[in-house]
Structure formats: structure tokens, C-alpha cells
N, C-alpha and C positions, 0 to 999 in steps of 0.2 A: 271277787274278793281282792281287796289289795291292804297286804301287809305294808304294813313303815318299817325300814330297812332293819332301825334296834332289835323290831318284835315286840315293839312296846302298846300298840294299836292295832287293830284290824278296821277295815272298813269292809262292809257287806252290801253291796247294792241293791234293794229289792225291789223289785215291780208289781206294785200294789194296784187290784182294779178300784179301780171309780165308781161312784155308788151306782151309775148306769150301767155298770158291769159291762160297757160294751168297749170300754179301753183300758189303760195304763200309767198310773203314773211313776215316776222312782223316789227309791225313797232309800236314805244312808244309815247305815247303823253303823257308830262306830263302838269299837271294844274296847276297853279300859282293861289291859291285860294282867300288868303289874298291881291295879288295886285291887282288894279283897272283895271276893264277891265277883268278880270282873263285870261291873257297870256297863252299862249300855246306853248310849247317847244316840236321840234319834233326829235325823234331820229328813226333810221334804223339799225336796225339788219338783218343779212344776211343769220343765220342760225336760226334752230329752238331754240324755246325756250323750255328751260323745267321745270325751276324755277325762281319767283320773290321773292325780300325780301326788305322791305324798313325796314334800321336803326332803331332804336326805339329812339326816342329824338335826331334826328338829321334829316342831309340833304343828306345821302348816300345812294345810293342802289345799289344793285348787284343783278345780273341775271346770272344762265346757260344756254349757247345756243351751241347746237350741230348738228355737221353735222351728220345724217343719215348712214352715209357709217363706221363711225367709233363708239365704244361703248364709248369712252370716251368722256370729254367733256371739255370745255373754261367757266372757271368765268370770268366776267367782272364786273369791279367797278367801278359807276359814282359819281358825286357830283353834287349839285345845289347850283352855284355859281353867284353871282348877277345877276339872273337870265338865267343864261346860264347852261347846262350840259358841264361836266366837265369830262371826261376819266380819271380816276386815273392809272388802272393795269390790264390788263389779265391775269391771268390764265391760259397755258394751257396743254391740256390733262391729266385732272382730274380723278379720278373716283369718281365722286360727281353725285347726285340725288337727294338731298337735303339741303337748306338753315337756318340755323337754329343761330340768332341773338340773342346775350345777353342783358336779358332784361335791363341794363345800356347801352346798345351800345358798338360801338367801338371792339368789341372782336365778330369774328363768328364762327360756326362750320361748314365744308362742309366738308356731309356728303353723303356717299354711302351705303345708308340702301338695305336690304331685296336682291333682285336678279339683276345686275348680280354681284353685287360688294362685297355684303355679309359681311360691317361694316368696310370699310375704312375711316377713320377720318384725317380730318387735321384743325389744330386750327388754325389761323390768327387773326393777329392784322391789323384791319383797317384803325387805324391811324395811324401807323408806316405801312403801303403797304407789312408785313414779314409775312413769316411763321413761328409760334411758334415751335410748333413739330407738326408729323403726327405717328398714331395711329391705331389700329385694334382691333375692336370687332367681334369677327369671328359669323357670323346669327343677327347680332345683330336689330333690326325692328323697337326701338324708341329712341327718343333725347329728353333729357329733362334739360334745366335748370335751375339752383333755385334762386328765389327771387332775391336776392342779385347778382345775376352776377358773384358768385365766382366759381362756381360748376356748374360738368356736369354729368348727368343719363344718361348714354345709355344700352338699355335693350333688352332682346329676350323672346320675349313673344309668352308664349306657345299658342296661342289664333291666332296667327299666320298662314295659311294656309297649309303654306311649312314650317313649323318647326318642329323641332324634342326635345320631352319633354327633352333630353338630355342636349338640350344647352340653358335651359329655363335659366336666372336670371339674374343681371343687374352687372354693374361697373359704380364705381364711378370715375370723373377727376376730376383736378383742371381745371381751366378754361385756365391756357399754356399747359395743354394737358398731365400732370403728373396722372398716376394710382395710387387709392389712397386706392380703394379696388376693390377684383372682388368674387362675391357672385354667385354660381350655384344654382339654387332653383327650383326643381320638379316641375311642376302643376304651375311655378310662370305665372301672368297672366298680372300685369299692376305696375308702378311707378309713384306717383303723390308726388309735392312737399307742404308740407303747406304754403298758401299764406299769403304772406312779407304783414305786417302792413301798409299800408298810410303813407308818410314818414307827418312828421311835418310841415316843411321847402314849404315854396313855390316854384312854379316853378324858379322866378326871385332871391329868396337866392338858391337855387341852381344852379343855373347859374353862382351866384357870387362865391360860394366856389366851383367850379368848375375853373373858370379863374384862382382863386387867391390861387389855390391848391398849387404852387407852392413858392408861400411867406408864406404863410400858413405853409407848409410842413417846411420849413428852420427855421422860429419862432421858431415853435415846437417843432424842431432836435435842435435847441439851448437849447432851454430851458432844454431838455432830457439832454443833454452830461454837465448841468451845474448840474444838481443833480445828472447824474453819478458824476462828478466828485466829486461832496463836498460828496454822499457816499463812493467814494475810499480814501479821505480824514479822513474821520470818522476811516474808517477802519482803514485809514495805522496809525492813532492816538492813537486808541483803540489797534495798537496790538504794538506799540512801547509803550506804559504806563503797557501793561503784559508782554513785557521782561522786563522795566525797573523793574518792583515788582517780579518776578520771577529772577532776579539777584540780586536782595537786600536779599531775601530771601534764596537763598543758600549761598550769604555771609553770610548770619546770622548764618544759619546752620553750616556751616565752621567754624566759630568762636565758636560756640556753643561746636561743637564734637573739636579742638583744647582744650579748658577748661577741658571739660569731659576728653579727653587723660590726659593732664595734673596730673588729677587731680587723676587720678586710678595711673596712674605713681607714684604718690607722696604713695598712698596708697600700693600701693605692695614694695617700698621702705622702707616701715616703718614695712612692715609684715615680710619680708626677713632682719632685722636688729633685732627686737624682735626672731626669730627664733634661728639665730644665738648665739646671750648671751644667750640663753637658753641652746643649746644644748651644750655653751663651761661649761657653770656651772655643767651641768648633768656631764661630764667629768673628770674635777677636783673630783668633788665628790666622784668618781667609781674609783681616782687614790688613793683621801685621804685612803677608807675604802682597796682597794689592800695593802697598805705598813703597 
């Protein structure tokens, strides 16, 4: 059985034989908790199953289910839509083993922990039906992500069966699947995130600034590009009033050292005119005492 976090769903997984009654197939019921009557929706899958994940604050889940004869495997992603299941996407031939949901939704990691896949990652976006990017932690054995839904842990823990203290330590993602660090750590044994505060906001304002993310967002980008701009204003103001004072000021100077020339000019004219009657007098003089 696996509940959706609200309580609003149940899913039931049954194993129904085959009219040969000599095997198995599974089969989904999900519950309609909150409608009257509590409804019941049936879905069939044909292959085994190997993972469930329901959404967290939504109405999507995905399941891997795989044929036996092959190691790889098919994600599939439903929706509960006015009361119906809804096929969104398959998946397939994955090397996925496990399902791991960002605690805001919408963003997943299917992942290929421990044996035989040995830490093949691929990120998706559930509400856009893409693949972000796909990824490799080579032994890697846990998934971890933080509070906030921005960030992703995956780690190889020496505590492990089949691990080798060699490739004990973790790496960090963003949550589109970007490396952000990758730490090798001896004897490393476990990674736990500290948990995200109770937000403030109620489920129903979150909801709202949820729909209204995107009027929200355009305000907001207004309002930014109008203080960038009056700060590129300031600037371009503030540095057009330091040339204009920075050109007044070497007029100034020009005019200053113009004077200054001037004005040694006038003074070496007057020193070179004074020399000269002096040295014609010394002359006369030396001619008077000659004769």
C-alpha cells in the first residue's frame, strides 16, 4: 500500500493470477479518499513491478516495472485527473532501481543505486515529461535530497556490504543534474540533510503563489530592470559630472601652467638683458684702462 503524503489517495497493489492460474500479474487500485463513496480506480500492469513513488503535493505517480528476461527497466508516469488515471510518458529501458521525489514535487531522480547498475542517475522534469540530464556516481548506494528541493546527495557508504572503503564519500547536484562537488571520504558512513523549518504560509497561500508564480514573477522582473535601470542612470550621471569636473580641471591646469610659462619666460628675459649691459660695461672698461 502506499498513501500520497495529503491522505488524499491510496494506492493498493494486487497480484492477480492469470487465467492459467499458473502465475501473476499486478494490478493498481487506487482510492479516491476525499470523494463520496470513496471511488476506486483500477489500473493493470503487465510487468513486474519494482518501484512506487507518489508526487509529494500533487496528483502524479510513477512506478518501474520490468520484464524479468531483461536487467533494465520501463518508468511509467500516471496522473489523477477528474477522477480518472491518466498515462502521461514511459520510460524505457532504464537502468533505474530506484525512485526518488523532490520534496516540492515535480523534479525526480531515477536512480540505479548499489548492484547491477552501480549509480546511474537521470534527472527529470515531471511537469515538462523531459529529461534534464543523466549522470553517474560510480558504487554510489544513497539519494538524498534537501529540504528545499534545490539539491541532490548521492553517497557510497562504507557501511555497505559490497563496498570498497575506497570509493566511500558523497557528491553533490543541483537538482537539473549539474556536479557541484564530489568529496572522497575514508570510513565515510552516512549523509543526512538538516530539516527545512515549517514554512509559514498555508497550504491554500501556497497554492496561490504557486498559480500566480508567473504574474508574480513578471511584477517582480519589472520592478528589478526598473532599479536596474535608474542604478545605470545614477551611474551614467555620476560619471558624466567626473568628466565634466575632471575636464574643467585640466582646463584649469592648462591655463595655470600657460601663466606659469609666461611668466619664467618674462623672467629669463629680464635676466638675459641685465647680463648683457653688464658684461658690455665690463668691456668698455678693460678697453678704457688698455689705451
Amino acid at each position: 500500500m502506499h498513501w500520497q503524503d495529503k491522505g488524499e489517495y491510496l494506492c493498493v497493489k494486487i497480484d492477480r493470477f492469470t487465467k492459467t492460474k499458473k502465475s501473476t500479474s499486478p494490478y493498481f487500485e487506487i482510492f479516491f479518499m476525499k470523494e463520496k463513496g470513496i471511488p476506486i480506480q483500477g489500473l493493470e500492469v503487465k510487468n513486474k513491478i519494482v518501484a512506487f513513488a507518489w508526487e509529494p503535493k500533487g496528483t502524479r505517480f510513477v512506478f518501474i516495472h520490468s520484464d524479468n528476461n531483461t536487467p533494465r527497466s520501463d518508468v511509467s508516469f500516471y496522473q489523477l485527473d477528474d477522477g480518472k488515471i491518466v498515462h502521461l510518458k514511459t520510460l524505457e529501458k532504464r537502468q533505474v532501481n530506484y525512485l526518488f521525489w523532490s520534496p516540492r514535487g515535480e523534479h525526480i531522480v531515477l536512480a540505479g543505486l548499489k548492484s547491477p547498475f552501480n549509480g546511474a542517475l537521470e534527472f527529470f522534469n515531471a511537469a515538462k515529461m523531459e529529461t534534464l540530464s543523466t549522470a553517474e556516481h560510480y558504487a554510489a548506494s544513497e539519494l538524498e535530497w534537501d529540504p528545499s528541493g534545490r539539491y541532490v546527495v548521492t553517497s557510497s557508504s562504507s557501511w555497505s556490504p559490497t563496498q570498497y572503503s575506497s570509493d566511500s564519500g558523497y557528491n553533490m547536484w543541483t537538482f537539473y543534474g549539474k556536479l557541484l562537488s564530489k568529496n572522497m571520504l575514508e570510513k565515510f558512513n552516512q549523509f543526512m540533510w538538516r530539516p527545512r523549518p515549517q514554512s509559514l504560509l498555508t497550504e491554500e497561500q501556497e497554492k496561490e503563489v504557486k498559480n500566480n508564480l508567473k504574474t508574480t514573477s513578471t511584477k517582480y522582473k519589472e520592478e528589478e530592470n526598473k532599479r536596474r535601470d535608474e542604478a545605470l542612470k545614477e551611474r551614467r550621471l555620476l560619471r558624466q559630472k567626473q568628466k565634466k569636473d575632471f575636464e574643467e580641471y585640466i582646463t584649469k591646469k592648462k591655463k595655470e601652467l600657460e601663466e606659469e610659462t609666461r611668466r619664467r619666460e618674462k623672467e629669463e628675459e629680464s635676466a638675459n638683458l641685465y647680463s648683457t649691459r653688464r658684461f658690455e660695461r665690463i668691456i668698455e672698461t678693460i678697453t678704457e684702462i688698455l689705451e
